[in-house]
Structures are given as structure tokens and as C-alpha cells.
N, C-alpha and C positions, 0 to 999 in steps of 0.2 A: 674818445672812448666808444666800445662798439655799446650798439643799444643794449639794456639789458634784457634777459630771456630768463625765465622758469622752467625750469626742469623739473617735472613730477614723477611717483611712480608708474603712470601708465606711458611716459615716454618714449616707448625701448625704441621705437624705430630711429627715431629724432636724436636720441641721443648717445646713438653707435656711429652716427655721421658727425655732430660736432667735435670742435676740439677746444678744451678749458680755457678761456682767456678772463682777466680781471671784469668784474661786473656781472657775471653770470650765474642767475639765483635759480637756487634747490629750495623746496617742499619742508628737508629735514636735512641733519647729517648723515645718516643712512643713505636717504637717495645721494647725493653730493660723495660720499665715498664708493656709490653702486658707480654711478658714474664714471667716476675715474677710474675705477679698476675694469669697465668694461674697453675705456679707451687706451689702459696700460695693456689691456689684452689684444689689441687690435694693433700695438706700438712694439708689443714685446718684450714688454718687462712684467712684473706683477709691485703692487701693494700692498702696505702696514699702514696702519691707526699710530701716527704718530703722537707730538707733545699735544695735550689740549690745557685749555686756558679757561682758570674758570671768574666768575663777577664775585667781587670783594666786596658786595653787597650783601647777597644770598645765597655766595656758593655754587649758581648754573653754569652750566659748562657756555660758554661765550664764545670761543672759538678752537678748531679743531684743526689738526695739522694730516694730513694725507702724503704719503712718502715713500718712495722709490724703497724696495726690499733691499737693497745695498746702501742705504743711507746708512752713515756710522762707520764703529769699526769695530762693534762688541764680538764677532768672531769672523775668523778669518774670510767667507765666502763674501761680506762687506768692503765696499771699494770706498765710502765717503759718498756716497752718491747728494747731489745737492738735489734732486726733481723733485719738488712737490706741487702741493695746493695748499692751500690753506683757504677756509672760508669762516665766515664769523656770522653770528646769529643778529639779525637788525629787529629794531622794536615792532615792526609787525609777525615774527619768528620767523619770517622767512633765513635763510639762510645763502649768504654772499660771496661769491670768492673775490678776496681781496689780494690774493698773491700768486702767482702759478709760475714756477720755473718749470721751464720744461726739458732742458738740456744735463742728460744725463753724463759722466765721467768713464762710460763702460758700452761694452759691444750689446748690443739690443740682439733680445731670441727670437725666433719662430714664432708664429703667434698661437702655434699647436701646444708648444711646450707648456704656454705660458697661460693658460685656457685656469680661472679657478674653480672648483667644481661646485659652489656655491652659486658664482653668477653667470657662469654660460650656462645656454638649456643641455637638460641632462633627461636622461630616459631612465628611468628604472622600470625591469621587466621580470615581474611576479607571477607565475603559472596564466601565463599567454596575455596578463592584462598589462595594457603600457600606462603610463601617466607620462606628461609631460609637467614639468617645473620650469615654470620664466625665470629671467633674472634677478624676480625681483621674488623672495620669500613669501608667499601668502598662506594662511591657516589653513591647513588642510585636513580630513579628517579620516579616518582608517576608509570610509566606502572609497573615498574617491585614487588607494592606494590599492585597495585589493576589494574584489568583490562576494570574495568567498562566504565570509559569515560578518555582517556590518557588527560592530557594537554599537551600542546606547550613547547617544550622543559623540557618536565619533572622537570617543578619546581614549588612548591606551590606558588599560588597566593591568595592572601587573597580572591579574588572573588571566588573561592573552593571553600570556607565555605559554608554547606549547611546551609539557614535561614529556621526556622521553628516557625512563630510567632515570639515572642523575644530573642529563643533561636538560639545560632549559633552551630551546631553539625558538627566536623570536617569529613571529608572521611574516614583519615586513622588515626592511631594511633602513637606517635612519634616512630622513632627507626633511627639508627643508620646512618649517608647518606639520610638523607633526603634532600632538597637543599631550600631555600627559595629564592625571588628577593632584601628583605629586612632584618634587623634585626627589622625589626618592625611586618612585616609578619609574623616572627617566633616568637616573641611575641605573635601575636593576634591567631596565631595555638596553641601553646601549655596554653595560660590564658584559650582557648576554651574549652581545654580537658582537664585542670585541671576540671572546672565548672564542664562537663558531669562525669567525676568521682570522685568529692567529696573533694577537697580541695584549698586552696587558692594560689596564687603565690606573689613572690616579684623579683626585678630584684636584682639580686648578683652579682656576684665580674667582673669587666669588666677585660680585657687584652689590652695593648700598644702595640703600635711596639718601638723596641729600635733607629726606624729609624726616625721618623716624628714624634712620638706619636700619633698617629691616634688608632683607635679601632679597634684590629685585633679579639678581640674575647668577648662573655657575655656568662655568666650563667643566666638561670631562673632559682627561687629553691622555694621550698616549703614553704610556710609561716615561718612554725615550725623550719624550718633550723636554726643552731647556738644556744647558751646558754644566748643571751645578753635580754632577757625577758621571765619573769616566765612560758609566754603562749608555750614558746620553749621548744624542747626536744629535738633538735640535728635531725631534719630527714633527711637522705641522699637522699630524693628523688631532681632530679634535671636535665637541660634538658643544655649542653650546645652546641654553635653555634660556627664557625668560619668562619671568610670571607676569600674566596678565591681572586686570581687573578683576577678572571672574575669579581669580584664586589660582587655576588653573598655568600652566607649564607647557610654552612656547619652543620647540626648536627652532630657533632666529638665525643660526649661523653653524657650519659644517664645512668639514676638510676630513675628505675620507681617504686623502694621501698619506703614505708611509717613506721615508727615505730609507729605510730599512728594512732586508730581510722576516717576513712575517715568520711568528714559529708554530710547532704543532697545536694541536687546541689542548692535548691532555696537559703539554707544560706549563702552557695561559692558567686551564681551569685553578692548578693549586695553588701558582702566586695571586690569581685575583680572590680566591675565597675571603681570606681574613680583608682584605678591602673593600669587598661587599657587606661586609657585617660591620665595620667600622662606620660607611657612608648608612647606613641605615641605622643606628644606635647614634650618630651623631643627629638624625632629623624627627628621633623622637622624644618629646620634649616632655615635660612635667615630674618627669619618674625621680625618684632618690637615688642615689648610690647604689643603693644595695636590693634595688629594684631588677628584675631578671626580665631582657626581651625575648620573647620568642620568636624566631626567624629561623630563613632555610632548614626547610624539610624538620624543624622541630629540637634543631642544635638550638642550647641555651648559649647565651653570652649576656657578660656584664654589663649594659650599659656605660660609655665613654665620653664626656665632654669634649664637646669640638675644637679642634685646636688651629687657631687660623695665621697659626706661627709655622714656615716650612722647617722640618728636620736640619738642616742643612744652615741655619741662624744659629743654634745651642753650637755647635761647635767653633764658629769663626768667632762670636760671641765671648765664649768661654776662654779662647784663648786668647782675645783684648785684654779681657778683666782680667785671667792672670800676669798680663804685662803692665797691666795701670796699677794693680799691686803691687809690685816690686817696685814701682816708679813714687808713688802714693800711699801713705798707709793709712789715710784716711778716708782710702778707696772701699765701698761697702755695695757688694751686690749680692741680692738671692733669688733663687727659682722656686716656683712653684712646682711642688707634686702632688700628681694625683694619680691615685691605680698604680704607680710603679711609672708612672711618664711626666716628662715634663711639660710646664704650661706657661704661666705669664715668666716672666723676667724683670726683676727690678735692678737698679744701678745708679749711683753716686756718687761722683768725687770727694773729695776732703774738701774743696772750695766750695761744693754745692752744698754740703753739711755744715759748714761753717757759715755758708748763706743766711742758710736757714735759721741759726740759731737771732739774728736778726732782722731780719726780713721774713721769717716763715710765719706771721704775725694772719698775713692773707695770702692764700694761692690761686690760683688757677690751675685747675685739672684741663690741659689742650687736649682733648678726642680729637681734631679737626680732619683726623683722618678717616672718619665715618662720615664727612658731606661728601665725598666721591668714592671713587676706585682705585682704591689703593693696595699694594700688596703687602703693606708693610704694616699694622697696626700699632702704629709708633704714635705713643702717647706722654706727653711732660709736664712735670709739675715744677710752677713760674711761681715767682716772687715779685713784688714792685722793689726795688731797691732806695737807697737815698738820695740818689738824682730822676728818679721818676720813671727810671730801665726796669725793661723787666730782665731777671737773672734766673738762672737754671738752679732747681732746687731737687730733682731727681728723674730720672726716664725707664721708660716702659715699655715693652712689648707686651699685649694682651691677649691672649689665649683666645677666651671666647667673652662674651658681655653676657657676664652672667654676675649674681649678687656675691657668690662664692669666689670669681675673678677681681671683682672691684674691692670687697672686705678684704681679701689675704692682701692685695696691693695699698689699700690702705694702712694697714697694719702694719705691714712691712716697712712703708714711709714712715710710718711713727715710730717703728722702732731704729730704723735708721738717723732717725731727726731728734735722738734723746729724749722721746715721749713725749714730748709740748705739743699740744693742738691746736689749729689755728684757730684764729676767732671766728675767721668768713673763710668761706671754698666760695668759687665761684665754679660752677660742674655744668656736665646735659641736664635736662628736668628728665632722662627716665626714671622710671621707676625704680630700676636695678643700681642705677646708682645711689637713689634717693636712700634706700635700704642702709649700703653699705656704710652713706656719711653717718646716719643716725645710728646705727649700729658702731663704726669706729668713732665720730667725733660726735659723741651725742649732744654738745654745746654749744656745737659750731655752727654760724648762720649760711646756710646753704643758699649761693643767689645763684640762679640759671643760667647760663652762657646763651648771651645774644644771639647767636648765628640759626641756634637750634629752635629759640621761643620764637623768633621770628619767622624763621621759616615756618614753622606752626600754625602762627599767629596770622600770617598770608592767606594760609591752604583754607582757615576756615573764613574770614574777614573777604575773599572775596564773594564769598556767595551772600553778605551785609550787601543794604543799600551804601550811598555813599554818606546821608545823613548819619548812618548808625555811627559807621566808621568814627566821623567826623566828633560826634557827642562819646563814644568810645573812648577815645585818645584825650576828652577832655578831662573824662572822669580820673584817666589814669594820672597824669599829670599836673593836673591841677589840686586835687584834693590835698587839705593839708593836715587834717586828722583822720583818723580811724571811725569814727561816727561819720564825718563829712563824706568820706569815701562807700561807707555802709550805704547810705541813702541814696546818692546818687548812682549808684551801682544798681541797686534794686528798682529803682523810677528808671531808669536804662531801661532793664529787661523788663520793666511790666510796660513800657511807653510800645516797645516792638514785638511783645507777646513771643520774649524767649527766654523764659521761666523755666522752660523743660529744657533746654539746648543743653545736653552729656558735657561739648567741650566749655562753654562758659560755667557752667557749673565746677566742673573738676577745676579749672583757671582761680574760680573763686575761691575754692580750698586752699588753693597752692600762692595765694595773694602775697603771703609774707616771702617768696621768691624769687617775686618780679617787679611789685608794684614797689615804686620808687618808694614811697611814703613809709611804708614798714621797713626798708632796707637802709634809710637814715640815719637812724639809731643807730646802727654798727659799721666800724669800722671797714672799711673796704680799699685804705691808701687813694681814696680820689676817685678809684677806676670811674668813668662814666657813665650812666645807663644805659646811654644811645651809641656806644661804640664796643667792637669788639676790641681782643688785644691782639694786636700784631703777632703771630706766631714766632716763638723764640727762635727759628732755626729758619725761616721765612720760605723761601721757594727751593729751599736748597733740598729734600725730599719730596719726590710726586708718586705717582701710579708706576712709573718704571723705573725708582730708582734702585739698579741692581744690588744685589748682597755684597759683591768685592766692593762696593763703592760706597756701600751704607757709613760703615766706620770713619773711611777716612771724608765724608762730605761733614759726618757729625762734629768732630776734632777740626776743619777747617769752618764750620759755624759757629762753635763751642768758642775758640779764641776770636773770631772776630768782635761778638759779643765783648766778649772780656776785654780788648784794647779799648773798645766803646767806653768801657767803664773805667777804665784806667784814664785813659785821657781824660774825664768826665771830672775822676779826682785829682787829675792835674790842674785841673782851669779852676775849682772851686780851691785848693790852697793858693794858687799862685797868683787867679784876677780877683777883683774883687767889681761888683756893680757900684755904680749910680747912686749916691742917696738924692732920692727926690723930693726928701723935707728935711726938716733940722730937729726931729722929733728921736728922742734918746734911744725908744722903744726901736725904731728904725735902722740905729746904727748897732746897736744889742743885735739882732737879728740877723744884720746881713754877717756878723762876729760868727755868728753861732751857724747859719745854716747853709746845706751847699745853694750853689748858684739858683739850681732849677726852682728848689722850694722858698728861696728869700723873694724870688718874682712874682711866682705867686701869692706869697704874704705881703710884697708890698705892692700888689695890684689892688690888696684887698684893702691896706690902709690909705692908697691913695682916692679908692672910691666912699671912703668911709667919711671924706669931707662932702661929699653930697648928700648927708643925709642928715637928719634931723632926731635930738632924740627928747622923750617928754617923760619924767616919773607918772606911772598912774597908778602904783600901788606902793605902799610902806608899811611895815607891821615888823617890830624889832629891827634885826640887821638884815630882814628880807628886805630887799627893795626889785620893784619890778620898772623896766622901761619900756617902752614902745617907741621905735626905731622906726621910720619910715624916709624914705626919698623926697628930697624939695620937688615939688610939680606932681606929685607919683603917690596918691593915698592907697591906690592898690599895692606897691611895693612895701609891704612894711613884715616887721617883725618883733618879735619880743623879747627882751632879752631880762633874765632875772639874774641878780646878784648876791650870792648870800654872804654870811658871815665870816669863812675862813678863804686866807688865802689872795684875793677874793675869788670865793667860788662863783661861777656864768655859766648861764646856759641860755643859748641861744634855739629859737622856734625854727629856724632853717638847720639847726644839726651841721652844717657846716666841719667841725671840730671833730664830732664823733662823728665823721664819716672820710673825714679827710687829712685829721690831725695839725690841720693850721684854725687859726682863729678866722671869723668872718669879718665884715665892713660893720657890722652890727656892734658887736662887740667893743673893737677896736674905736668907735663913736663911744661909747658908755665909757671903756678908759679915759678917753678923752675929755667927758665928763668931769669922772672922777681925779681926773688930773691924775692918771700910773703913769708914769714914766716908764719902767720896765717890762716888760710881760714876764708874770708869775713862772717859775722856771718847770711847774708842772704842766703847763702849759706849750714847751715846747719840747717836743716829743724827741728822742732821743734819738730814732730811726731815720728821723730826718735831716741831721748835721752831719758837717762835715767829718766828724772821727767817729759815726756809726757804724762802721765798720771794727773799729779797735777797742770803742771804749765798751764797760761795762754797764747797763741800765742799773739803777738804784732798786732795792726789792719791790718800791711801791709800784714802779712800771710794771717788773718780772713779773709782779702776780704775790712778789715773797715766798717766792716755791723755793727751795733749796738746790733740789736735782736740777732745776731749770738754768739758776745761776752757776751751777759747779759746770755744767755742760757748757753754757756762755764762758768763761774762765779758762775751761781747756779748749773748747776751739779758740777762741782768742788768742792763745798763748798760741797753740801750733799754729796755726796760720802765721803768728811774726815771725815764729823760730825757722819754717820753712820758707821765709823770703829772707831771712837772714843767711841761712843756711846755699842758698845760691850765690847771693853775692861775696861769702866766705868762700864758696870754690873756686870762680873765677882764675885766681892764680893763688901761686904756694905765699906771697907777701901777704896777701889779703886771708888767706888763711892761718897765717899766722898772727896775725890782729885779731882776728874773729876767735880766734883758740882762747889767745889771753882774755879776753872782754869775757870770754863766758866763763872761765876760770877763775874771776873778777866778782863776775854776778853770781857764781855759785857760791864762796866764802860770806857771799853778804845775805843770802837766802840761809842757807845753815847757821850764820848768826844768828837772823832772826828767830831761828826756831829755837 
């Protein structure tokens, strides 16, 4: 292997003479793609930001894929090309190339042709003053573009704009390091200088942070950008921005190429106007509805909610769901409006509705598509099902994250799901969603999705020492009451004098959200604390997953899914486990439940002979135990028994949080010599025919509407599995005619 070498920004001379081999470490991804695209320019091809990979940890982008402009075949000037790089991010951050083809499928250009205007040096020449631009983007500031009248801290301000009658003509020209106060600024700069030379703009693909989802980055791009309308031709011209620290609005990246005829400025100026006022009511933020912006020269317009759904989705969209209707009639989808325009998207099958009436017990709202860059704002709401799967309970495109976006899609889930609300969501901790759950599910216990508290939880726990850390993580985890956690929490922050610290404080509000200990008490189907859930639809959408391809990648995840589950109910009616005692309660059990949850119940009865249990209290038909582990007085628990039933309740919650019984428990049975476990005891969700049977009122809640809705999805879902195997052929249709002509005489009897 050749030795390795570091490539930095200041390398330019060094690194216009090598050439990419495996082992050869970059600075960052930036310099590693500067790189390669100055040696595709020196080769004669040019480069795209292929697939990147991110850590199933946190979310960070892990490695990044670099690729020959003809890779693929998504439109015709693509040959497949194989060349890339690929380099991965190693624990010191450096970044490594670990793979480099370099043999391209295609005739290689001139190296003129092939020049990007980004990273070869470029001149721009403003009333006699030159600047030169490296290849490598650095911050630069209005003096060092023009010298005519500097501004204040060298950053554009939309007040620059020189007016000229109704024309607005900028000072300077975009390029590389330009800085703006706004991204709205840098908007109304570059819509200007499209206008003054000849083409239209639209706002493109925004950027998250994987930390808040807040907006780290946008593109402006040319009208003609992309293939998704005829008027398109793919132009790579395109201007993008990035926020720094300071708050402040980086031009990072530019292509000031057109593959298409420019047109005059008077035809640009009228189709950009209403797009100019669009991008500027969508970046001003706090106002109502019926609040009025003032913009350009003193035209009023409505304020508009950002819509981070393309136009060009409601139609391919729309016409799915009319064909999953006609397929399905318990297909249920709706759109949000707002102002006269569409915004979120909700959608259901009749399978996922009928899910839900047993399983919608706990969900998960997956945002996952706000830890990166994605184009698609595709968001699902999961269920645990009765082998321990998660199953699809409805899907979403979301507009914008606002409390008004998350309320109507709640809403709309519950009214799609026959109005039962879960007991737990597990959601992001913003704020805007916080709103919406308490506002639709005001009874339902809201626990935080892992991926988001934790990255969180990182951003500030690094600037802790390591001790804090360390007493941190004990408080959270080890405390086993509400007092015990109060005190220790408090000797925490007075031991490191962060009494005032904004984020522990606001943490300690939000404690019944995260800290295990309040989250016990309520049912959750098991979920973990320390894990997220596997995304329902897995890698099969990313950052490029195109629109022709959304539908049908969704429909080939959707049924893989589904066969999961299906085999899942083949192996729990047809194998049966192991009994590993001769204990009646054991074989009751493995009767009743599918496969995945009798393992787990008899993990829990098989450890339940290591443990020791003693009466320490009696008073009537209360009787309390104390349950502890032989060798292990730390391990122990409490377990009380009352009078009906018998009623148990164990200190580790076990039950209410997971709907199987503990080792605790199932030792006091043992005790008390039960043979059975109490059949209210074994939750309904978790057997084998949870899918078809009905719960009894005292699980449902005793809601009427609840059970009549259980009832009739029940019944459709058999009739439309009935209903396939009747078509197959005219013989079997004709079976299937009589048997319901059969069942019908004996249903009208009994009425």
C-alpha cells in the first residue's frame, strides 16, 4: 500500500499533480471532493456528490461517494459510468479514501471543456478592479470584490441593491465567499442577477442540521433545473448558500453555467416577481395568517407557509391514491390546505387501518428524514405488532414543521384510525411537535425519539468533564423513584455549580420524556430506552431518491414488510418452542402467545428460579414480597399482591411497560402455588389470533365506538382475504358464493 498522504486546503499545487489511490487522507469532504474534481478536470471528465453513508449511531455522514457525471442512467446523456472515489471519515476526522476506480465506460473531454467554474481560478472584472478566486472557496468580503463604496463589515445587504426605476441591478456578480445578513438577502441578490442576465430562478433543495433540524444550508437554481417538466432540460446553473456560526449566509458553492438559451430581462423580471415574494414571506417567521408583509417597493401580500413538498409530488401522488382506491376501499387519504394551496399529505391503507385498531395501542412518529438532506420529507407512523415487527400505521409528506403541520396530521391520523388515541407516541422533543401531541392526544405519554435527545444530549455533555458525564448517566439510570431521582439530580448540579445551565434545566422539565424512571409506568410494547427503531422502510429512501421512483420503492418495502409478517404468523401457528420446565403456567403460555413473546416470557420464568422471595408485609388480603436474587441483595424488588384476581404489582414495572409479566412476579406465583397466569394478565395484543380476535371491553377501555371500529375492521380484513382466495378460479368461486350465502341465512336469523 502506497504511504499515506494528507491533503489540505492550502494544497493546490500538490494536489493538481497527484492522482487518487486507496489510503490517501483529506482535511474534510469538501477538500476530498475539491480534489477530485480538480484531477477530473485535468482527466477530462467533470463530477457529482454521489450516495453518502451515514453512522447508525448519530446520524453523521460516515462516508461519501464521489462520481463520474455519467454514472447511472437517470437521463439519457448518462452512460453507467463506474469511476469514483469513495472516502470515509476515521476517528481522528480525518478523512480516507478507501476505494478509487478510475476507468471510466466513455470517451474522456478536453480539459477546457471540462474546467468547473467553481474550482478552477476564475477572474471576475468589475469597473477595472480584478479579484482572483482559488479553488478553494474562502470568505470574502464586498472590499475585496469591488472598491467603490466598502460596506460595514463586508456583508451584503439587501439595501446594496442599486434601484434604477423598477429595476434592481446588483454591485457585484455572485462568486464564491460572498457573505449575506440573510438567506433571504441572498435570495433577493441572486433573483436580481438572474433578472439582469436572462433567466428565471426557483428555490432548491434546502439542507438540516442532524442536530435541531434547523436550516443549515439552500440552493437557488435555475428554472430549467431537473427533468420533472418538459420546460426542463437539466441546467446546472445554481447559486448555493450556507449559514455560518455568526448567523450569517455563506456562498459555498456556484455554477454560473446555462445549457440553455438565456431570454430577455423584461420576460425573467414578470415570471420571477411572485417567486420573489414567495421566498421572502416564506423567511419571515412569527406573523398569523392574516398578518400583511410589506415587500417590494410597498406591494402588500399575504404571508405563505413554506412548502417543502415540490408541486410536481400532488400529482403523481394523487394519481396513486386514486388507483389504491379502486384496488382498496379502505384506502384513506387527505391534503392539507392552506390559502387555496396544498401542504402536508396524509395516507393509509385498509391494512394499516386495521393495524392500527390493534396495534395503534403505541406509535412512533419516524421524522428520520430531518437527521440529513433529504428531498423528500417523508415521515411514518409505526406500530409494534404481535411478533415484536414494527408495522405501518400511516404516511406522510410534510409541508413545513410548524405546530399547525403536525396538529392537522395528527388529526387527520385520528381520524383516519376511528378516533382511539394511543397511550405513548414516541416523537422529536421539539417544541412544535410537543404542542401538537398535547393539543391532539392530550393523554398520551409523549417519549422522545433517541436519535434526536441524543444527539442533543452529545452537543452539550461534551463540554461536561468526564466525571460529570460519568455521575450523569448514573443519576439517570439508576434511580428508582421520583424523590430518589429529585435529589440526586439536584447534588448533581450543586456538586458542579450548574444550577443555571438553560439546557439542564429545560431537560429537567421535560424529565417525564426521557428519564426511564417516569417512562415505566406506561406502556411502550417493550421499546428500549437505549435503542432506536429500525426504520420501517430501511435504506430503501435517501437524499436522492427520485419522484418516478418514490411510489414504486415505497410498494416494494411496504410488501417486504408484510411477507416478514406473514411468515412470522406462519412459524407461530405451525412450530411450537421448547418447554423448559414442566410448569402448567408455561405450557398455558406457549398455547396462547406467538413465538417471539412466549421467549421472552419464558426467559423471564426461567430466571425467576434464581431468585428468592420473603413476605414483609400483610394487612388483610394485601400482602407485600421482597424478591431479590441469590448472591445479589442489590438486585431486588417488590412485588405486592392484592385481593382480586390476584391483583400484582411489581417495582420494576416490567408489565406496564412491556405487557408480559417479570421473574418477580412469576417467583410470588410460585409461591403462591398459581398454576395459570390470570388471563388479564395476558394481554391480547400479544397472541397468536391478535390480529383477528376481538379484545374484551375491559382491555378496549369499554368505549363502544372503539370496539364497533375493532369489529368492522376485523370482519373486512377476513372478507378481503377471503375475497382473493374466492377469485382465483370460477370453482373456488363458486364455494366461496355458497359459504357466504350460507353465512348470510344464519346472520339474518339471528337477527
Amino acid at each position: 500500500m502506497l504511504p499515506m498522504k494528507t491533503v489540505n486546503a492550502e494544497d493546490e499545487g500538490e494536489s493538481r499533480v497527484l492522482e487518487p489511490y486507496v489510503g490517501l487522507e483529506f482535511d474534510s469532504a469538501d477538500v476530498a471532493r475539491d480534489f477530485y474534481s480538480l484531477y477530473a478536470t485535468r482527466m477530462g471528465f467533470r463530477v457529482r456528490t454521489g450516495q453518502l453513508y451515514r453512522s447508525r449511531t448519530d446520524g453523521s455522514v460516515s462516508s461519501r461517494r464521489f462520481v463520474c457525471s455519467k454514472e447511472g442512467f437517470q437521463i439519457s446523456s448518462r452512460t453507467g459510468c463506474p469511476a469514483l472515489i469513495r472516502v470515509q471519515r476515521r476517528d481522528s476526522g480525518k478523512w480516507v479514501v478507501d476505494l478509487f476506480l478510475k476507468d471510466h465506460n466513455h470517451g474522456l473531454g478536453s480539459t477546457e471543456e471540462n474546467h468547473s467554474p467553481i474550482l478552477q481560478k476564475k477572474t471576475l472584472t468589475r469597473t477595472n478592479t480584478v479579484v482572483e478566486l482559488s479553488h478553494r472557496p474562502k470568505i470574502k468580503s464586498i472590499e475585496e470584490i469591488e472598491d467603490l463604496r466598502p460596506c460595514p463589515s463586508g456583508i451584503i445587504s439587501a439595501k446594496r441593491f442599486k434601484w434604477d426605476g423598477d429595476e434592481m441591478q446588483p454591485e457585484v456578480e455572485p462568486s464564491a465567499g460572498l457573505e449575506f445578513n440573510s438567506a433571504n438577502e441572498a435570495y433577493q441578490f441572486y433573483h436580481v442577477y438572474a433578472e439582469n442576465t436572462g433567466f428565471r430562478i426557483r428555490i432548491g433543495q434546502l439542507f438540516r442540521s442532524k442536530l435541531d433540524g434547523s436550516i443549515t444550508s439552500r440552493r437557488f437554481v435555475c428554472s430549467k433545473e431537473g427533468f420533472q417538466h418538459p420546460s426542463r432540460v437539466g441546467c446546472g446553473a445554481f447559486m448555493r448558500i450556507k449559514r455560518q456560526d455568526s448567523g450569517r449566509w455563506v456562498v459555498d458553492r456556484l455554477d454560473k453555467n446555462h445549457n440553455h438559451e438565456l431570454e430577455s430581462q423584461l420576460e425573467v423580471k414578470k415570471t420571477n416577481l411572485f417567486s420573489s415574494k414567495k421566498f421572502i414571506e416564506e423567511e419571515i417567521g412569527g406573523l398569523e395568517n392574516e398578518d400583511i408583509v410589506d415587500i417590494n417597493n410597498g406591494n402588500h401580500v399575504k404571508r405563505r407557509r413554506e412548502n417543502h413538498i415540490g408541486s410536481d409530488w400532488y400529482r403523481v401522488l394523487f394519481d396513486y391514491f386514486q388507483t389504491k382506491q379502486a384496488e382498496d376501499t379502505g384506502f384513506f387519504y387527505a391534503v392539507e390546505v392552506d390559502n387555496g394551496s396544498c401542504m402536508s399529505i396524509f395516507w393509509a391503507d385498509g391494512r394499516s387501518r386495521f393495524s392500527c385498531c390493534q396495534f395503534g395501542d403505541v406509535i412512533i412518529l419516524d421524522t428520520s428524514y430531518r437527521k440529513g438532506i433529504y428531498l423528500v420529507p417523508f415521515a411514518t407512523f409505526i406500530g409494534i405488532n404481535h411478533h415484536k415487527q414494527p408495522v405501518l400505521l400511516g404516511c406522510a409528506l410534510i409541508a413545513d414543521e410548524s405546530v399547525k403541520s403536525f396538529t392537522w396530521l395528527f388529526q387527520t391520523w385520528l381520524r383516519a384510525m376511528s378516533g382511539r388515541c394511543p397511550l405513548s407516541i414516541i416523537a422529536d422533543q421539539d417544541d412544535v411537535i410537543q404542542q401538537a401531541i398535547m393539543q391532539v392526544f392530550p393523554g398520551t405519554h409523549h417519549r422522545f425519539s433517541l436519535w434526536q435527545f441524543k444527539a442533543k444530549e452529545s452537543e452539550h455533555l461534551r463540554l461536561m468533564n468526564t466525571s460529570f458525564k460519568y455521575e450523569y448517566e448514573k443519576c439517570i439510570y439508576e434511580c428508582q423513584t421520583a424523590d430518589e431521582f429529585d435529589t440526586a439530580w439536584n447534588a448533581l448540579l450543586s456538586r458542579y455549580g450548574l444550577k443555571d445551565n438553560g439546557w439542564l434545566k429545560a431537560m429537567y422539565a421535560k424529565r417525564k420524556s426521557w428519564v426511564p424512571l417516569y417512562l415505566r409506568a406506561t406502556f411502550f410494547a417493550g421499546i428500549p430506552f437505549n435503542e432506536s427503531i429500525e426504520s420501517f422502510f430501511g435504506t430503501r429512501f435517501n437524499a436522492q431518491t427520485p419522484l418516478k421512483e418514490f411510489v414504486s420503492q415505497y410498494e416494494r418495502g411496504l410488501e417486504r414488510r408484510r411477507e416478514e409478517e406473514r411468515k412470522e404468523d406462519f412459524n407461530s401457528f405451525n412450530l411450537q418452542a421448547f418447554l423448559q420446565t414442566k410448569e402448567p403456567l408455561e405450557e398455558q403460555c406457549r398455547r396462547l402467545y406467538t413465538l417471539n413473546i412466549f421467549r421472552i416470557f419464558q426467559k423471564e420464568l426461567l430466571q425467576s428460579y434464581s431468585y428468592l422471595g420473603f413476605k414483609i408485609y400483610e394487612e388483610g388480603a394485601t400482602i407485600r414480597y421482597l424478591v431479590r436474587k441469590c448472591g445479589n441483595d442489590n438486585e431486588k424488588c417488590v412485588v405486592t399482591v392484592g385481593p382480586s384476581n390476584p391483583k400484582v404489582i411489581c417495582s420494576c414495572q416490567m408489565f406496564e411497560f412491556e405487557g408480559v409479566l417479570c421473574r418477580h412476579v412469576l417467583r410470588v406465583f410460585q409461591i403462591l402455588d398459581l398454576k395459570e397466569v390470570p388471563p388479564c394478565y395476558i394481554l391480547q395484543r400479544w397472541t397468536r389470533n391478535a390480529e383477528y380476535g376481538i379484545p374484551c371491553d375491559s382491555e378496549s377501555g369499554g368505549n363502544p365506538q372503539e370496539l364497533k371500529a375493532l369489529m368492522v375492521w376485523s370482519l373486512r380484513e377476513a372478507a378481503c382475504q377471503y375475497i382473493e382466495a374466492g377469485a382465483t378460479s370460477l370453482e373456488k368461486h363458486r364455494l366461496a358464493y355458497e359459504i357466504m350465502r350460507e353465512g348470510g341465512r344464519k346472520l339474518c336469523w339471528q337477527r
